[in-house]
N, C-alpha and C positions, 0 to 999 in steps of 0.2 A: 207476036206481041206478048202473048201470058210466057215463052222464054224470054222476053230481055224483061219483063216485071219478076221473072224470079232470078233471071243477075242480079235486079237491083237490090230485092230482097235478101239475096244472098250478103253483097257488100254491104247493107247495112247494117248486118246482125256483128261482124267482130267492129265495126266499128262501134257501137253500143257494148261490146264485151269491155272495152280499153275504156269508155269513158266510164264501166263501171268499176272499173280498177282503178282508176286517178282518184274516182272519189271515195273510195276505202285506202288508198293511201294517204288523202290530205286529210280526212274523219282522224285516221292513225297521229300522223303529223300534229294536229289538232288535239289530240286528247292527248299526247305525249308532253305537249309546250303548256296544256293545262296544269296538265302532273306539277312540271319543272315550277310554274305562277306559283300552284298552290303549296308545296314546297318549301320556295323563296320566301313564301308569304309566313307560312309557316316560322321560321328559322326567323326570320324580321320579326313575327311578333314574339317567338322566345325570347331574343337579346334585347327586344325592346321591354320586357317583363322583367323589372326590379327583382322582383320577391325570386322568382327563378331561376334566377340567375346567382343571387343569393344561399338559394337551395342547395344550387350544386357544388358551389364552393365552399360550402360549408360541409358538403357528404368530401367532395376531395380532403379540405383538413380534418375533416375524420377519421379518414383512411390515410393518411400522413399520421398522424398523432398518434395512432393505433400502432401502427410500424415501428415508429419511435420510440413508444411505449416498450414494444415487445423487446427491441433493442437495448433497452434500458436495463431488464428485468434480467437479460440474459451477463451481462456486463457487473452486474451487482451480483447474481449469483457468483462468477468469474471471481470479481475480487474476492467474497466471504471462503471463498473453496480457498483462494492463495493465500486470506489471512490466519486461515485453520492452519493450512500447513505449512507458513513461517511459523506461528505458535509452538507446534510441534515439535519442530525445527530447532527453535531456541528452547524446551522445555527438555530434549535431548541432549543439546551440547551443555545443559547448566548439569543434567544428571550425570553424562561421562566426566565433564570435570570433577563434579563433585566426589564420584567414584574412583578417579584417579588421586586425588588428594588424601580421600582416605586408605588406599590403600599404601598408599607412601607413609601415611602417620601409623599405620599399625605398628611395626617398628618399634617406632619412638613407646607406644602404648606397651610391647611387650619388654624392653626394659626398664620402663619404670615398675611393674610389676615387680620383676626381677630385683631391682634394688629396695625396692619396699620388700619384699620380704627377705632379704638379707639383714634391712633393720630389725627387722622383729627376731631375727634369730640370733641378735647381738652381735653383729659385726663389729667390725673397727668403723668408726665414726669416719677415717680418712678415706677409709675405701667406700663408704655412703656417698662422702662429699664427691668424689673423683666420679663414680656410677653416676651422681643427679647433676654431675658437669657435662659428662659425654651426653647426656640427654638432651642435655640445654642446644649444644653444639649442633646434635643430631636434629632437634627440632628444625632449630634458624636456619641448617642448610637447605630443610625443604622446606620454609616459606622466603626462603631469599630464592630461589628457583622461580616459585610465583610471581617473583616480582615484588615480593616485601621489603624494603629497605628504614633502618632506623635513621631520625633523623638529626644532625649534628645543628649541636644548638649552644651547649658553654663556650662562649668568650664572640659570640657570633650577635649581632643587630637583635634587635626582637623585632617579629613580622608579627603582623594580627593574624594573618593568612596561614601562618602555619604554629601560630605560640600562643600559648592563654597564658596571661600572667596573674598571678597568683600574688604577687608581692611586688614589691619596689624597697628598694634598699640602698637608703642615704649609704654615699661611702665616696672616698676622691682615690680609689685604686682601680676604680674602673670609668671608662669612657660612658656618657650618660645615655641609657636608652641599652644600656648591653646588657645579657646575660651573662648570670653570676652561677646561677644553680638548676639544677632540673630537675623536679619533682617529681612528673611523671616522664615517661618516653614517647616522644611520639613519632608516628609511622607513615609511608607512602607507598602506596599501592602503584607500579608502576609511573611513576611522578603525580598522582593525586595525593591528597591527603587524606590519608585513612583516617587517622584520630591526631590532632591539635597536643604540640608536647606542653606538659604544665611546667613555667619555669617563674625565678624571680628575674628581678630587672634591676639592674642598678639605675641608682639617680643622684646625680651633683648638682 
């Protein structure tokens, strides 16, 4: 009899093992789905909190703004670097022109010397006039190269755009509103108007 009460004792000890394991698995289960509640609960009362919700989307467009900012700064640095050195740019090709042109007029500048002091040592008057021709010549060939053109105006309309008139001159040999005379000359820089020629105008 005390061996079949220690069978029984025997078969009742794993089974008491296994029920103490079911119930540290559902305590487990249990405190795990508490977790997940408190959590859930959690997150519902975040999104349900105005003010914090607020918070953070005010920290996100602060961290956007900031980004954009930096982009900004970098962009603006970019242009002022490209506007220095277009500046540059054009501050150079005004000096080689400028440099180009006057070495073309030297020239011109070393014969008028040249005929100036042929005046002074009593030249022939003809050969003064001939020296300060070829000069004249020599000039207009390099600013007609630039691009300088004079502008033809006796017997032609008067334009306000390219004539300042200076007089008006009753007369019935000429068409009304025409140029009779040219006072001054005036000039075109590759078809702009450099300076306005001064003329009279006739009027009937």
């Amino acid at each position: 009899m005390n061996r079949e009460k220690l069978n029984d004792d025997h078969d009742l000890r794993p089974k008491e093992g296994k029920e103490a394991s079911g119930q540290e698995d559902c305590q487990e289960i249990k405190n795990e789905q508490e977790n997940i509640t408190a959590k859930n609960a959690a997150e519902d009362q975040s999104a349900a909190d105005p003010e914090e919700q607020l918070t953070r989307r005010l920290a996100e467009k602060t961290g956007e703004v900031a980004v954009l900012f930096n982009r900004l700064q970098r962009l603006q640095a970019d242009f002022e670097n490209y506007r220095r050195r277009v500046r540059r740019e054009q501050d150079e090709l005004v000096f080689y022109a400028t440099e180009k042109l006057i070495v073309e007029l030297l020239p011109v500048l070393d014969n008028m010397e040249r005929a100036l002091e042929a005046a002074a040592k009593g030249g022939e008057l003809t050969s003064f006039i001939n020296g300060v021709d070829m000069i004249y010549r020599q000039l207009w060939g390099i600013l007609e190269k630039q691009g300088l053109m004079a502008m033809e105006t006796i017997g032609h309309p008067f334009d306000p755009e390219t004539h300042h008139a200076v007089m008006q001159i009753e007369t019935e040999d000429h068409a009304d509103n025409t140029i009779i005379e040219e006072v001054l000359k005036g000039y075109l820089l590759k078809e702009k108007v450099l300076r306005t020629a001064m003329v009279k105008v006739a009027k009937t």
